[in-house]
C-alpha positions in Angstrom: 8.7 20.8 -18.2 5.6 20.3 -16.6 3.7 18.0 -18.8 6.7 15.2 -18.4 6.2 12.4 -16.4 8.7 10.3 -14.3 8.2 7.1 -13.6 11.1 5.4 -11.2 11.5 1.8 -10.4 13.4 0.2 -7.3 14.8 -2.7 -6.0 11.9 -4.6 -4.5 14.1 -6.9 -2.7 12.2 -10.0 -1.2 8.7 -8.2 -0.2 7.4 -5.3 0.9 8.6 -5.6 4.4 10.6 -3.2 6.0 14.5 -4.7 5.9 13.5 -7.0 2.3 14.0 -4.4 0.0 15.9 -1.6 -1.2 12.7 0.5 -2.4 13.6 4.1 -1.0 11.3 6.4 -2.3 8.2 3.8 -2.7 9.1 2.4 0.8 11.0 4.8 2.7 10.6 8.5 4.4 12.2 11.7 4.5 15.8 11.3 6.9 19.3 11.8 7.4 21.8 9.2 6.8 25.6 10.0 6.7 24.7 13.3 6.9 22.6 13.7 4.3 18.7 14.7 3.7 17.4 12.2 1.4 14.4 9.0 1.4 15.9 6.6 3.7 14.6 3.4 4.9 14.1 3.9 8.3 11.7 2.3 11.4 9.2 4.3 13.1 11.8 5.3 15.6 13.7 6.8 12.7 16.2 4.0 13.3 18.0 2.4 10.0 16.2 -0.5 8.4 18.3 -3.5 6.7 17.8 -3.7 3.2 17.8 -6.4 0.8 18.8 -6.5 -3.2 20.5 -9.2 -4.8 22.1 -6.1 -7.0 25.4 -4.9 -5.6 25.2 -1.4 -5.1 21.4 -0.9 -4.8 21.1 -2.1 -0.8 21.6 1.4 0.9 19.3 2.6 3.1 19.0 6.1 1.2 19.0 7.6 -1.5 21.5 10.8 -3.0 19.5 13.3 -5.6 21.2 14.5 -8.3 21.0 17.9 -8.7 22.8 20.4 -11.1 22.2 23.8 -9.6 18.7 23.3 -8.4 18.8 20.6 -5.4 15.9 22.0 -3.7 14.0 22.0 -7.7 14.9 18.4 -8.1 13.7 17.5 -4.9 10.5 18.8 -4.7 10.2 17.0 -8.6 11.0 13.4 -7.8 8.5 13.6 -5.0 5.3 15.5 -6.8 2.6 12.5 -6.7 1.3 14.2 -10.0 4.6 13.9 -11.5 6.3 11.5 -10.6 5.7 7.7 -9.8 7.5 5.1 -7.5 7.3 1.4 -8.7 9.3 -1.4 -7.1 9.4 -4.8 -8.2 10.6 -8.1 -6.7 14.2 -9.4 -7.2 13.6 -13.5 -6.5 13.9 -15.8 -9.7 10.1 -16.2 -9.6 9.8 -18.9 -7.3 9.8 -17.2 -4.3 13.1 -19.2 -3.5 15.7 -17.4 -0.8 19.4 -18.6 -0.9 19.4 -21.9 -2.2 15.8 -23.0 -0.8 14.3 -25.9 -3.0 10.7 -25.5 -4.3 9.4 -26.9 -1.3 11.3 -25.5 1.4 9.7 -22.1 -0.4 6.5 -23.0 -0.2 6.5 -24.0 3.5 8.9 -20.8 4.7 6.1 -18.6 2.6 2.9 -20.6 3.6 3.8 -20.3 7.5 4.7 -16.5 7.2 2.0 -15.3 5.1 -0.7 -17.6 6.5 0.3 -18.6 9.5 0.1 -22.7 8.5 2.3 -25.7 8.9 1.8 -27.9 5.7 1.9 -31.4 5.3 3.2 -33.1 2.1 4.1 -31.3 -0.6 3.0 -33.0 -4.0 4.7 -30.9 -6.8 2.2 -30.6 -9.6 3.5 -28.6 -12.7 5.6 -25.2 -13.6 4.5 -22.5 -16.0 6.3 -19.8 -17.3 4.6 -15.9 -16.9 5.3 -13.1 -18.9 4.7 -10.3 -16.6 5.2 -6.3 -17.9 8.3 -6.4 -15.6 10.0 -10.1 -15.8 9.3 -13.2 -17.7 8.5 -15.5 -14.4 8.8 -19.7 -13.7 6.0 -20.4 -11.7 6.0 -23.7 -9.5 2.4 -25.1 -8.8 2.4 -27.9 -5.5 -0.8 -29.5 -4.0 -0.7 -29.6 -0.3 -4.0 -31.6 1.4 -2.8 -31.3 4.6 -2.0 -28.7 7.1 -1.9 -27.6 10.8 -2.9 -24.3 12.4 -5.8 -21.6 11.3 -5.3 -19.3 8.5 -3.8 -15.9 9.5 -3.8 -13.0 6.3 -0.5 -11.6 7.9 0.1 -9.6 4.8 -3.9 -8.1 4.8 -4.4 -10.5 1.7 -7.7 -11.8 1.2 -8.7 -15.8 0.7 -12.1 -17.3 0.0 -12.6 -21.2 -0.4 -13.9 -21.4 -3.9 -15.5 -24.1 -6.6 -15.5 -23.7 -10.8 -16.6 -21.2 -11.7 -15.1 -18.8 -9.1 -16.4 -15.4 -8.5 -13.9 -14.0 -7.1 -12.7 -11.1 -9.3 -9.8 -10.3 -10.4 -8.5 -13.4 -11.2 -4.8 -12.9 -12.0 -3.0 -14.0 -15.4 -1.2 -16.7 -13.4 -4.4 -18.5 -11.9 -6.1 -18.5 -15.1 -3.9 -21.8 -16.1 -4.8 -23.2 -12.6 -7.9 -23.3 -13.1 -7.8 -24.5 -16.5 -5.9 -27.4 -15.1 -8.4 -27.9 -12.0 -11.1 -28.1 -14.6 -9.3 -30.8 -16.5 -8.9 -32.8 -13.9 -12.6 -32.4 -12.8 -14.3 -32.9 -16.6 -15.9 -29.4 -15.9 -16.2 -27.4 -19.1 -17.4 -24.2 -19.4 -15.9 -20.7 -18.0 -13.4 -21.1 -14.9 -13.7 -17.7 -13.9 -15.8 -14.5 -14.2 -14.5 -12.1 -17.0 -13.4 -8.6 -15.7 
């Protein structure tokens, strides 16, 4: 029917990298693999990519469509941008952690790829649990005050140095405790953030 929408979700893996997840039609293109047309998670070349899902099962590289009686139908369905949606979300425990990695070990491994940085000491500070629409999430909150190297946005993230209140908009359910706790600890009362 027409007026039905279909929303999918996939195995988001690590990140959005090419080879840390398992996302095939949010992530991947139109190939062959084993002989088969179907989204595939493939490099530029139209090599192969690794995948990544902690879920046995859900790390091939494509994707079969089931179709009864109208493959070519079904096909042209799962991939109508007015009809059909791709979501993929991240398979960690919340932390960030990769086999076995302590808190720390995270946060350096994830600072140096995503910024580019070498951090000092890390000074664990507190943990806060998220409720997200997709997982209920333990967040671990460090303080590093020392680093080496100049920040990179590898990932095309944005950062801006920032003072209460910041005006930097949106400010994410998670950072809103942050900031509560930055004001505590700086007697600062009033609004930590813009609303919006």
């Amino acid at each position: 029917h027409e007026k039905i929408r279909l929303i999918g979700i996939e195995a988001g893996g690590r990140s959005s990298k090419l080879g840390q997840h398992a996302a095939r039609f949010s992530g991947g293109a139109v190939g062959v693999l084993h002989g088969t047309r179907s989204m595939v998670l493939q490099n530029e070349f139209g090599q192969i990519a690794e995948t990544h899902s902690i879920s046995a099962g859900l790390d091939y590289a494509g994707v079969g469509i089931p179709a009864a009686g109208q493959p070519a139908r079904t096909w042209e369905i799962l991939h109508d941008g007015r009809r059909s949606q791709w979501r993929f979300y991240n398979q960690v425990d919340g932390s960030g952690r990769e086999n076995g990695e302590t808190v720390e070990q995270a946060l350096r491994r994830e600072l140096h790829e995503e910024l580019g940085i070498t951090i000092g000491a890390v000074h664990p500070w507190r943990v806060e649990l998220m409720d997200y629409e997709h997982a209920r999430v333990r967040l671990h909150f460090c303080k590093v005050y020392d680093w080496s190297g100049e920040f990179e946005m590898r990932e095309q993230q944005s950062m801006a140095w920032q003072t209460l209140p910041v005006d930097v908009a949106p400010v994410l359910p998670g950072t809103i405790p942050v900031l509560q706790w930055f004001a505590a600890e700086r007697g600062f009362a009033g609004a930590t953030h813009r609303a919006g």
